[in-house]
C-alpha positions as CSV (number, residue, x, y, z in Angstrom):
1,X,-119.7,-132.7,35.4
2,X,-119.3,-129.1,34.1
3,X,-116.6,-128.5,36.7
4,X,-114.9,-132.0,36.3
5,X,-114.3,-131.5,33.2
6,X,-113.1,-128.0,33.6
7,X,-110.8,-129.2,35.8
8,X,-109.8,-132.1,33.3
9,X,-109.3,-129.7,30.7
10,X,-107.2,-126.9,33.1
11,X,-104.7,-130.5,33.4
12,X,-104.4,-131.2,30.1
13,X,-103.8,-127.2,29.3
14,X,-101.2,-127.3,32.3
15,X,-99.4,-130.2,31.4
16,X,-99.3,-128.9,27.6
17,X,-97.5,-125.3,29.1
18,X,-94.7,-127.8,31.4
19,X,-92.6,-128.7,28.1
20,X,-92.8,-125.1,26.9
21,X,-91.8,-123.3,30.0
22,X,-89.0,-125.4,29.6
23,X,-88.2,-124.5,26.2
24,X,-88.7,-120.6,27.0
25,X,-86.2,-121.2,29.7
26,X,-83.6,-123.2,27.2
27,X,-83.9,-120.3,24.6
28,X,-83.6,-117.5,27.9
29,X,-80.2,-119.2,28.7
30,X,-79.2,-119.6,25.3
31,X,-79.9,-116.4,24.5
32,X,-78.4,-114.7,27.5
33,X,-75.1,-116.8,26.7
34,X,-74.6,-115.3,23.3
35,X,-75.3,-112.3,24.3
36,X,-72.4,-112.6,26.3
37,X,-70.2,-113.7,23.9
38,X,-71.1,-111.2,21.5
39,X,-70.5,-108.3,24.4
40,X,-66.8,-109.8,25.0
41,X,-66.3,-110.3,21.2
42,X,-67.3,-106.5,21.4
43,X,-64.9,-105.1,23.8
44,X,-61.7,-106.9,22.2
45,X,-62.6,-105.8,19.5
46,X,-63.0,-102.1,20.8
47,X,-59.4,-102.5,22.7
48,X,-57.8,-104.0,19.4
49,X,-59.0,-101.2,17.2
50,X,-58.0,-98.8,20.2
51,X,-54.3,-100.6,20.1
52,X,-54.3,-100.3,16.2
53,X,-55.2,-96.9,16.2
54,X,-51.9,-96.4,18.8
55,X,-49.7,-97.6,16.6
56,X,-51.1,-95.8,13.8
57,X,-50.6,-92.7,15.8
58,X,-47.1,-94.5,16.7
59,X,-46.0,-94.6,12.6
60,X,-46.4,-97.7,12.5
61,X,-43.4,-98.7,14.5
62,X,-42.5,-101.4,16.9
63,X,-42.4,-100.3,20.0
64,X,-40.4,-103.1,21.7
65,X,-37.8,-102.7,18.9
66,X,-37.8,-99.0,20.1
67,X,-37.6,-99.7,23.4
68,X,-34.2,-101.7,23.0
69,X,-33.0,-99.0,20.5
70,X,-34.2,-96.2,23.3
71,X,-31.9,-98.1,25.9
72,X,-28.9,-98.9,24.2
73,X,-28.7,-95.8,22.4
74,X,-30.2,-92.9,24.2
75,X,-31.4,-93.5,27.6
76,X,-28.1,-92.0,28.6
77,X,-28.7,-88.6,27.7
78,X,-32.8,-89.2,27.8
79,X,-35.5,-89.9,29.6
80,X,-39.0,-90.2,28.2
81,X,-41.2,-87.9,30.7
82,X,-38.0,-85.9,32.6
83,X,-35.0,-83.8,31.2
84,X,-31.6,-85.8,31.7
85,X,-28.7,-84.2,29.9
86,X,-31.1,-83.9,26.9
87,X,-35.0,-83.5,27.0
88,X,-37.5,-85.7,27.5
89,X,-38.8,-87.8,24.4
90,X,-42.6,-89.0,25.2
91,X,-44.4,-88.2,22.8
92,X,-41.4,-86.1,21.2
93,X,-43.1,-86.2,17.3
94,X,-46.5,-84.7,18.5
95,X,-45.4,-82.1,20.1
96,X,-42.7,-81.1,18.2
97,X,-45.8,-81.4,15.2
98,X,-48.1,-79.4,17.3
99,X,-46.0,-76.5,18.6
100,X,-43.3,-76.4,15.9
101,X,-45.1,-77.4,12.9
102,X,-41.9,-80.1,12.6
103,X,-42.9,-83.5,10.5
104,X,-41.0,-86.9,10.6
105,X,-38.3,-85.7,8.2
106,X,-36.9,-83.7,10.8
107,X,-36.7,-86.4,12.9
108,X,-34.7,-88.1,10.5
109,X,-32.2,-85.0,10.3
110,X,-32.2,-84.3,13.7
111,X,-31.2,-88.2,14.5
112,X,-28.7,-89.2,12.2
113,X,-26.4,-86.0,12.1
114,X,-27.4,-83.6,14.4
115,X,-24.3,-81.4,14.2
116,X,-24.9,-80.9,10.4
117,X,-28.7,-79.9,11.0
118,X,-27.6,-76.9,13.4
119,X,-24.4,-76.1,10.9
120,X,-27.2,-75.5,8.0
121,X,-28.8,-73.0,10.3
122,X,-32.2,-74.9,10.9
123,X,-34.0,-72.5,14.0
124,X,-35.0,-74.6,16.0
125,X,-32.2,-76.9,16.3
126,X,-30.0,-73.8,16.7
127,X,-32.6,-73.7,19.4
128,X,-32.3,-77.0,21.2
129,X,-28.6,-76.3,20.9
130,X,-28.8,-73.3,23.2
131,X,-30.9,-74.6,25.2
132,X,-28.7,-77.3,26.5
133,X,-25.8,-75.8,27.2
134,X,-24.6,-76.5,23.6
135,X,-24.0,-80.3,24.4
136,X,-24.1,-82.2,21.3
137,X,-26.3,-84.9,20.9
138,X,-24.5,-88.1,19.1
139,X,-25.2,-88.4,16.1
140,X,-26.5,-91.8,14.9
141,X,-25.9,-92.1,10.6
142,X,-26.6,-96.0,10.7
143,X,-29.9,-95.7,12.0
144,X,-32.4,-96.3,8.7
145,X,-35.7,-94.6,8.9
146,X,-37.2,-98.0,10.2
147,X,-35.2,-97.9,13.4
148,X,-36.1,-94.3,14.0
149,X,-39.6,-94.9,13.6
150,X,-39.7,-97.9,16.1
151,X,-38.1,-95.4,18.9
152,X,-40.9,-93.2,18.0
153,X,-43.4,-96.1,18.3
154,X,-41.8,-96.8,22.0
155,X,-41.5,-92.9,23.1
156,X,-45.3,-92.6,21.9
157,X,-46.8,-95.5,23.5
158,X,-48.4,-94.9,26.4
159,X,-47.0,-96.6,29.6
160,X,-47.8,-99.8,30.8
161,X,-49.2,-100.0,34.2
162,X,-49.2,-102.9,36.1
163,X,-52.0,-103.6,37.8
164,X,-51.1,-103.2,42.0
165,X,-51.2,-106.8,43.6
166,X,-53.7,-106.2,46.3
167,X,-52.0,-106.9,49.7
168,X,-55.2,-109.9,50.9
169,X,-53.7,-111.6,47.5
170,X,-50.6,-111.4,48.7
171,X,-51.7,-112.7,51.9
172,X,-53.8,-115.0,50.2
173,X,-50.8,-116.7,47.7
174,X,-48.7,-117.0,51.1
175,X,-50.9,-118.7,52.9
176,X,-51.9,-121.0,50.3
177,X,-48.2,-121.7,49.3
178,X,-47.5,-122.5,53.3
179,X,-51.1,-124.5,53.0
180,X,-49.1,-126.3,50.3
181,X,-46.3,-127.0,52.0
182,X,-47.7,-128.5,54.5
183,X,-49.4,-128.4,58.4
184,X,-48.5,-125.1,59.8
185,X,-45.8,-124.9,62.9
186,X,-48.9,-122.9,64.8
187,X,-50.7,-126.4,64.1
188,X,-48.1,-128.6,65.5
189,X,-47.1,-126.1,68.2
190,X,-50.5,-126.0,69.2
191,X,-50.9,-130.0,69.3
192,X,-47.6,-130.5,71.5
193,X,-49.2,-128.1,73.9
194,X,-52.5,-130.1,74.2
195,X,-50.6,-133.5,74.4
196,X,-47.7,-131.7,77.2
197,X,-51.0,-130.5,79.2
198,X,-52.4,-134.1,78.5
199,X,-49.6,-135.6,80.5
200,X,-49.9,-133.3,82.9
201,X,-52.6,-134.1,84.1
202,X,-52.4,-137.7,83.6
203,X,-49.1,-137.3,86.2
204,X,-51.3,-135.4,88.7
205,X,-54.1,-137.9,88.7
206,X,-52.0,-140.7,88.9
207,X,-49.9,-139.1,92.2
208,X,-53.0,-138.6,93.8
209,X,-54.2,-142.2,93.3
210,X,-51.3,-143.6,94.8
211,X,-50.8,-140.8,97.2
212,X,-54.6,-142.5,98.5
213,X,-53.4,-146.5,97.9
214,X,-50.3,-145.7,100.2
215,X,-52.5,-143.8,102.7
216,X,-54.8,-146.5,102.6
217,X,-52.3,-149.4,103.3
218,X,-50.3,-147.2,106.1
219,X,-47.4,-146.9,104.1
220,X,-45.1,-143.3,105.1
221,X,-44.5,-141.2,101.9
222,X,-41.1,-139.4,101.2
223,X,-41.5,-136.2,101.9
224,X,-42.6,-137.2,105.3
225,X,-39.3,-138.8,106.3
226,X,-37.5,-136.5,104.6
227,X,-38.5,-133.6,106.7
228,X,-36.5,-135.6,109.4
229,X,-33.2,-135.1,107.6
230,X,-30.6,-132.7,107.7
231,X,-31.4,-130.1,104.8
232,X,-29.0,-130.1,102.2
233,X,-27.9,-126.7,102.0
234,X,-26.1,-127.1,105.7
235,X,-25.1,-130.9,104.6
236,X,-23.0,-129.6,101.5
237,X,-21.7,-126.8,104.5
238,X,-20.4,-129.3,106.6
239,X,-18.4,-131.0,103.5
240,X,-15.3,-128.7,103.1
241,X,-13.5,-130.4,100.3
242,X,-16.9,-129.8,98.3
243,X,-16.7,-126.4,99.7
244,X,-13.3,-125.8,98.7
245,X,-13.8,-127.6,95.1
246,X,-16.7,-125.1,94.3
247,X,-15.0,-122.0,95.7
248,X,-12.2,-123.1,92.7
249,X,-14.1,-123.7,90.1
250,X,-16.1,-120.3,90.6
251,X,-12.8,-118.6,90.8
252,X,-11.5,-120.2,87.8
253,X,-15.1,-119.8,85.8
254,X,-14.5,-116.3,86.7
255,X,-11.4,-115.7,85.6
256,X,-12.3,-117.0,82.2
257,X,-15.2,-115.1,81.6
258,X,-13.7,-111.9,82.4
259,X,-10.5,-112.4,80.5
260,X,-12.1,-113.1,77.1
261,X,-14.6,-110.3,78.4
262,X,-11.7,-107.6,78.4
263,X,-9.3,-109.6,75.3
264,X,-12.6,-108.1,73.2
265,X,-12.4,-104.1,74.5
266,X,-11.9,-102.4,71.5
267,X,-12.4,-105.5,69.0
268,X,-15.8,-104.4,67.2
269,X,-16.0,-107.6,64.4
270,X,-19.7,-107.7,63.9
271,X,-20.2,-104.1,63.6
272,X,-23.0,-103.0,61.2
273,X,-24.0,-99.3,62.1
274,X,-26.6,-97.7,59.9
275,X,-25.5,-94.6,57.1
276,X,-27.2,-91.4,56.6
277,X,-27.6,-92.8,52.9
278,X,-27.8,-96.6,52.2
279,X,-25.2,-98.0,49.5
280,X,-25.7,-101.4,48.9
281,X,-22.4,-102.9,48.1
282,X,-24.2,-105.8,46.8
283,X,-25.5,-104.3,44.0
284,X,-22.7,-101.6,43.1
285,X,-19.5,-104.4,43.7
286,X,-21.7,-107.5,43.4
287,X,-24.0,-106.9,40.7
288,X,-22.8,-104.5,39.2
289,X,-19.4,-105.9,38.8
290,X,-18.4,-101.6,40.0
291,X,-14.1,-102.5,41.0
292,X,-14.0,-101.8,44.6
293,X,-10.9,-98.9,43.4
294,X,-13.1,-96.6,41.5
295,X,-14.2,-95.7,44.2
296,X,-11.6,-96.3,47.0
297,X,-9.0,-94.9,44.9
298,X,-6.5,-93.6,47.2
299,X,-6.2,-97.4,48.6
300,X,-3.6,-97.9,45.6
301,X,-1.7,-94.9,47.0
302,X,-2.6,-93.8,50.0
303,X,-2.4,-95.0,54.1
304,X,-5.9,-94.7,54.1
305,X,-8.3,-96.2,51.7
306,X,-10.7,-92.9,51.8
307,X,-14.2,-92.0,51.7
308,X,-15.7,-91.4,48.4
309,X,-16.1,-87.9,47.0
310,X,-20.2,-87.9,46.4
311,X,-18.8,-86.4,42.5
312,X,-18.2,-90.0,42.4
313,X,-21.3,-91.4,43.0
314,X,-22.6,-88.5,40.5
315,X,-20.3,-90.1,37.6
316,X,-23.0,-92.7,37.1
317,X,-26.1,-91.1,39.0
318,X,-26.7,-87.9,37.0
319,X,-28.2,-90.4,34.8
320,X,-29.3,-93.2,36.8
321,X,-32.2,-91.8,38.7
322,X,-33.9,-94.4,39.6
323,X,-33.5,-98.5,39.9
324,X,-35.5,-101.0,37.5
325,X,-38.2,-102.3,39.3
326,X,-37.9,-105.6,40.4
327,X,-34.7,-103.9,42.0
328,X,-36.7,-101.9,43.9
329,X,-39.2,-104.1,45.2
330,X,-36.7,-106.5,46.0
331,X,-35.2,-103.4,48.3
332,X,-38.3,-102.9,49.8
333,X,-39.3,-106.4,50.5
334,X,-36.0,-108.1,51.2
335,X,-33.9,-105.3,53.2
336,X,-37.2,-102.5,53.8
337,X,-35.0,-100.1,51.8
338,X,-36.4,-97.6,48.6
339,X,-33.4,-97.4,46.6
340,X,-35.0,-94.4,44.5
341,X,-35.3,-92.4,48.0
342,X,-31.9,-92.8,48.5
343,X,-30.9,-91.4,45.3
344,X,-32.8,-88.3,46.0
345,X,-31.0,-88.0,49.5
346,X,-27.9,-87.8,47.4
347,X,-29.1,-85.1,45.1
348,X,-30.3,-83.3,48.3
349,X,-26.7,-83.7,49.4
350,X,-24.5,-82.8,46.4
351,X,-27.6,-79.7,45.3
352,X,-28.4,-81.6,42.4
353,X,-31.4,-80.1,40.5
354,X,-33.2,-83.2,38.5
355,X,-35.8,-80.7,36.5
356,X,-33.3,-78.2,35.2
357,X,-30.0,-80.5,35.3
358,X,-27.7,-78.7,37.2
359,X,-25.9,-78.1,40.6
360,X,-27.2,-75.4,42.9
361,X,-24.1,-74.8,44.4
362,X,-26.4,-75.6,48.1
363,X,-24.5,-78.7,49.0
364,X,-25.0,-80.5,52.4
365,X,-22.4,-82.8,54.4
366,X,-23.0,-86.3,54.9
367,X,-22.3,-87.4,58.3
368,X,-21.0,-90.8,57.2
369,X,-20.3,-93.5,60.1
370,X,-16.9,-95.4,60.1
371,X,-17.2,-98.7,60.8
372,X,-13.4,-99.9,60.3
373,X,-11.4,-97.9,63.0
374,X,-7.7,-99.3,64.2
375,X,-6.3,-98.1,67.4
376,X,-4.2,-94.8,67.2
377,X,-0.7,-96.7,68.0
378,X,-1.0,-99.5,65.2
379,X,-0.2,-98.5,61.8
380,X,-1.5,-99.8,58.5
381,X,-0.6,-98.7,54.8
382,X,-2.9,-99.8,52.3
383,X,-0.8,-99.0,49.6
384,X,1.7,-101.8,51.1
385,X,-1.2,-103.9,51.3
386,X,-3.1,-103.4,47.7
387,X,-0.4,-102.0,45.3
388,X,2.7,-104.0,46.5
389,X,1.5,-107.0,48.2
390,X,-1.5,-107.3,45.7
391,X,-3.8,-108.6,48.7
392,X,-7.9,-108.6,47.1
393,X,-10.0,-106.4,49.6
394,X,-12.2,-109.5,50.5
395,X,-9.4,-111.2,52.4
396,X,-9.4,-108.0,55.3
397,X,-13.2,-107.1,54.6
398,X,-14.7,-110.1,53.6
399,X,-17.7,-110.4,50.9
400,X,-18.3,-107.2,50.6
401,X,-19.9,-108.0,47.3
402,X,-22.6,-109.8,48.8
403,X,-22.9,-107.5,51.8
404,X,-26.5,-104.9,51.5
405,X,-25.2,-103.4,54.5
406,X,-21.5,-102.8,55.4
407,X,-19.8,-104.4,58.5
408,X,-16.6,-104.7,60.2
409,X,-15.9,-109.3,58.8
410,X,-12.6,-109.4,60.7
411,X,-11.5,-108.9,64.2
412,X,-8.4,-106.7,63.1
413,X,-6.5,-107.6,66.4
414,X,-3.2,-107.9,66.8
415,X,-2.8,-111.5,67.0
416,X,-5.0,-111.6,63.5
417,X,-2.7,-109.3,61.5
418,X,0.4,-111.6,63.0
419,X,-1.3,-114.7,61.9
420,X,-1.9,-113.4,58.4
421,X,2.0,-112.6,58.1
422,X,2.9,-115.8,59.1
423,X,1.2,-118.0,56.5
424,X,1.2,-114.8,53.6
425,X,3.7,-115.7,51.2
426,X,5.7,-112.9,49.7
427,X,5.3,-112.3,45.7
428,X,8.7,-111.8,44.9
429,X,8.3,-112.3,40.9
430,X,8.7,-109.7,38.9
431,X,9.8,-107.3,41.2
432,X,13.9,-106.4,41.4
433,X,13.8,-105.4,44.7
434,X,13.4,-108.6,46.4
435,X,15.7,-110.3,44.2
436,X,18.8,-110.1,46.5
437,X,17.1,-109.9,50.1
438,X,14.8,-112.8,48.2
439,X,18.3,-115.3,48.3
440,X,19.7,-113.9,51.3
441,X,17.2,-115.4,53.3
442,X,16.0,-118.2,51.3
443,X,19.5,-119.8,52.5
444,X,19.1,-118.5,55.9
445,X,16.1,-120.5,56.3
446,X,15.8,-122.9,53.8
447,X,13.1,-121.9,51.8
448,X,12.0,-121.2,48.7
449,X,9.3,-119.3,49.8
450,X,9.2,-116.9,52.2
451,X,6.4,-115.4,54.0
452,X,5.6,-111.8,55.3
453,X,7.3,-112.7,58.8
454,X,10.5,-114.1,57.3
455,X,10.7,-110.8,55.4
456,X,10.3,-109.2,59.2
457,X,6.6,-109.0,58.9
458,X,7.0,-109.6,63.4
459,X,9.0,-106.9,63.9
460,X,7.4,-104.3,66.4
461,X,8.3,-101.3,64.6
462,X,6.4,-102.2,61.7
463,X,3.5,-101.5,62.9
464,X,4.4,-99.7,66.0
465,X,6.8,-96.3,66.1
């Protein structure tokens, strides 16, 4: 009875502990969860207090105002962590604090009339004056104090570093985009293969069975009777009008083949070679907007269009040292290209030195390829072309706006050039030197228009002396 009731009793206390092991659990979870909370509450508030105390140590600027002030107004002359024509501005008010004992009022100076700080004799803008070759920095006297203090806010900031996309995410988002999209070609490919080995064998099992039905029922296949016959190789050698019919359409194949084969010696349409340093006329001429005569120049003048002196790719790139950077990704990903690299290849070529901002007088050649290359007995005058006939570079060399690489878009034959002066009409307006020849030959053929052949666009020596 003792132990009965023991046992009756250890029941009772167990099922009493059941609704409180639940409870302890409820509070455990409960607990654990605000803990949670209160941790994340924690570390934004740790990271807000750290951002507040940034733009404390910023003056209370606006840092995005800043940085449009920064790139409309200075980021010519300046960079924030290299020398450009001026020096480089991260952090510019705590160092300048630190090592020149210089406050905010400087600052102020310094930025809106810069010429009148050195004029008063102030050392260490007498200094910075020196120091850089004596170029004056633009002054800026419509900036208010506000303004100035939200470039400080942007040029003390520290940098914002976007996280690295891992490359399995990458992988990841494709596949899950082409998941989206729809059953995979490997899928499909994969199932046409199955069903084409399917039929297959269905074909060789259903031969066989009737291969055994007529074998069965004494029936003689095909092949059997066949092998009776005359083969067909000596049948066809027998018929000589087939012979003779073959023989002339191989000779006439033949004759076509190899004449358009030799019409396109010399004719190199198509021709894309790779340069010792990429341009991208798509970005300069397309977006960019960069007219295709800054830099062919002589093409308003000259026989020859030219190559560009690299001083003219320095115009824009003593300052432009690198691309934005969805430029460059898109380089790398689209055409496998880093656009900054290619900049430095330039400096490398022209002795540009990006830390101290001057040529080293060590310059290197760059073996350029020509791509467009006319025989040496045809002549062409792009002056007569660009400057008098007012012909748009596109209509010879195609889009060369959308082109990331450069290649040869027309054929420049002969029979191509003729074609274009047949149906190029002459612009005559506005010009007193076509005024009489203009009537003369109006009435000779009738016209009121007349085109670069009627002007004696055909005749050899135009082209060829």
């Amino acid at each position: 009875m003792k132990l009965s009731c023991q046992n009756i009793d250890r029941n009772k206390i167990h099922m009493k502990k059941v609704p409180y092991r639940h409870s302890i659990s409820k509070v455990l979870g409960v607990t654990l969860f605000v803990f949670l909370l209160f941790s994340v509450s924690i570390s934004a508030q740790e990271d807000g207090a750290a951002d507040e105390a940034a733009t404390e140590a910023a003056g209370a600027g606006d840092p995005a105002k800043g940085k449009a002030l920064f790139n409309q107004n200075c980021a010519a002359c300046h960079a924030l962590n290299r020398k450009m024509t001026g020096p480089a501005l991260a952090n510019v008010e705590t160092r300048l604090s630190d090592d020149e004992g210089l406050d905010r009022e400087w600052l102020y100076k310094w930025i809106k009339n810069s010429p009148g700080l050195i004029a008063s004799g102030d050392a260490y803008a007498k200094k910075v004056y020196a120091e850089y070759n004596q170029a004056a920095m633009t002054p800026f006297p419509t900036f208010s104090n506000e303004d100035i203090d939200n470039i400080l806010a942007y040029t003390a900031a520290p940098p914002k570093t976007a996280a690295p996309a891992a490359a399995g995410e990458d992988a990841a988002a494709a596949s899950g985009a082409a998941a989206s999209g729809g059953i995979s070609n490997e899928v499909i490919l994969g199932a046409l293969a199955l069903v084409f080995a399917l039929l297959v064998g269905m074909l060789f099992l259903v031969n066989k069975t009737l291969r055994r039905i007529a074998e069965a029922n004494g029936v003689v296949l095909e092949d059997e009777a066949s092998a009776k016959r005359l083969p067909l190789w000596k049948a066809f050698a027998k018929n000589q009008f087939l012979v003779l019919v073959t023989v002339i359409f191989l000779l006439l194949g033949s004759a076509y083949f190899a004449y358009g084969w030799m019409m396109q010696v010399g004719v190199d349409q198509g021709y894309q070679p790779i340069q010792p340093i990429h341009y991208s006329h798509r970005i300069h001429a397309g977006d960019n907007k960069i007219e295709c005569k800054y830099c062919h120049s002589s093409a308003r003048v000259s026989k020859t269009s030219g190559i560009p002196a690299l001083n003219v790719c320095m115009n824009c790139h003593k300052s432009i040292y690198q691309v934005a950077d969805e430029t460059l990704e898109e380089g790398k990903r689209e055409y496998g290209v880093d656009y900054n690299k290619e900049i430095k290849k330039l400096y490398a070529a022209v002795g540009w030195d990006e830390e101290n901002q001057k040529y080293t007088g060590e310059s290197k050649p760059v073996e350029w390829v020509r791509i467009h290359n006319l025989p040496d007995f045809a002549y062409f005058n792009h002056s007569q072309h660009v400057s008098v006939a007012g012909i748009e570079c596109q209509q010879c060399h195609g889009p060369v706006e959308e082109m990331e690489v450069m290649y040869q878009f027309s054929p420049l034959t002969m029979g191509w050039c003729i074609n274009c002066h047949r149906e190029t009409e002459i612009k005559v307006e506005g010009n007193a030197y076509y005024d009489k020849i203009h009537t003369e030959l109006s009435k000779k053929y009738g016209v009121e228009k007349l085109t670069a052949a009627q002007m004696g666009g055909l005749e050899c020596g135009k082209c060829h002396y």
